[in-house]
C-alpha positions in Angstrom: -24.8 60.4 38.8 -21.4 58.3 39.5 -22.5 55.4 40.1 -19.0 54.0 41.0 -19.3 54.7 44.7 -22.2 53.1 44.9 -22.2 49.9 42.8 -20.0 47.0 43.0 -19.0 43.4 41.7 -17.4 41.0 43.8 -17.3 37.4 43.0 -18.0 36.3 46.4 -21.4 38.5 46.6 -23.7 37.3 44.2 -21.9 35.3 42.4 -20.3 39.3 40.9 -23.5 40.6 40.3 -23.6 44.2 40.1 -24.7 45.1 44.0 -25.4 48.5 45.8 -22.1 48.6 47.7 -22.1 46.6 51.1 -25.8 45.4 50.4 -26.7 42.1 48.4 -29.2 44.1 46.3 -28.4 43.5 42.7 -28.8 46.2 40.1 -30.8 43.5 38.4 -33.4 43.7 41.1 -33.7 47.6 41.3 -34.3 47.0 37.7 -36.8 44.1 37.9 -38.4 46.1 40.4 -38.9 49.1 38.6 -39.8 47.8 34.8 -42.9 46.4 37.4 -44.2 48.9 38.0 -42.5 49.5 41.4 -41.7 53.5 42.2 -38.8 54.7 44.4 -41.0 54.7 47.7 -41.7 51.2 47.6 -38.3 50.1 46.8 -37.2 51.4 49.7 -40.5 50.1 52.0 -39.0 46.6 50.6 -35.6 47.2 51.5 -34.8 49.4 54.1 -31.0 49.7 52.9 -31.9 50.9 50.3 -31.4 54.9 49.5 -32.7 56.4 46.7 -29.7 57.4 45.5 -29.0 54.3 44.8 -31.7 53.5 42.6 -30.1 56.8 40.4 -27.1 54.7 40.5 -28.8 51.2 39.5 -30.0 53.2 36.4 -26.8 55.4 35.8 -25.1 52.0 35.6 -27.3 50.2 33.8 -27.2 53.3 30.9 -23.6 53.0 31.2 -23.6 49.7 30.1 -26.1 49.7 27.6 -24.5 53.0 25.9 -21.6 50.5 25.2 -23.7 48.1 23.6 -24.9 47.7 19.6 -27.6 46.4 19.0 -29.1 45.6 15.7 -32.9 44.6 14.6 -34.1 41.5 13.5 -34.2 41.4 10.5 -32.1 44.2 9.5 -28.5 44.1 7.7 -25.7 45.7 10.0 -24.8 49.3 8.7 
């Protein structure tokens, strides 16, 4: 999924949250939403602008970011 069409940052949304593009729904939400438990058909029951495509792109995003990241364990000497 390219997310890039469908996410975006501006400052003056959201203070440049990550939003689905021309909405104020945050990636952060979609995510909230879903690590509760929330499936696709509800999302979109909550918020009507909401597509599910979308949601693909709140989580293609969000693994974009995290496959950027390094994370290491607590505990655990760097490599």
């Amino acid at each position: 999924m390219d997310w890039k069409s469908r996410i975006e940052a501006r400052p003056e949304v959201m203070l440049g949250k990550p939003c689905i593009r021309g909405t104020r729904i945050s990636v952060e939400l979609i995510l909230e939403r879903l690590s509760a438990g929330w499936d696709a058909a509800t999302l979109i029951e909550a918020y009507p602008h909401l597509h599910v495509d979308d949601i693909h792109a709140a989580l293609a995003f969000a693994a974009d970011l995290l496959r950027e990241e390094r994370y290491i364990a607590a505990g655990k000497a760097a490599a």
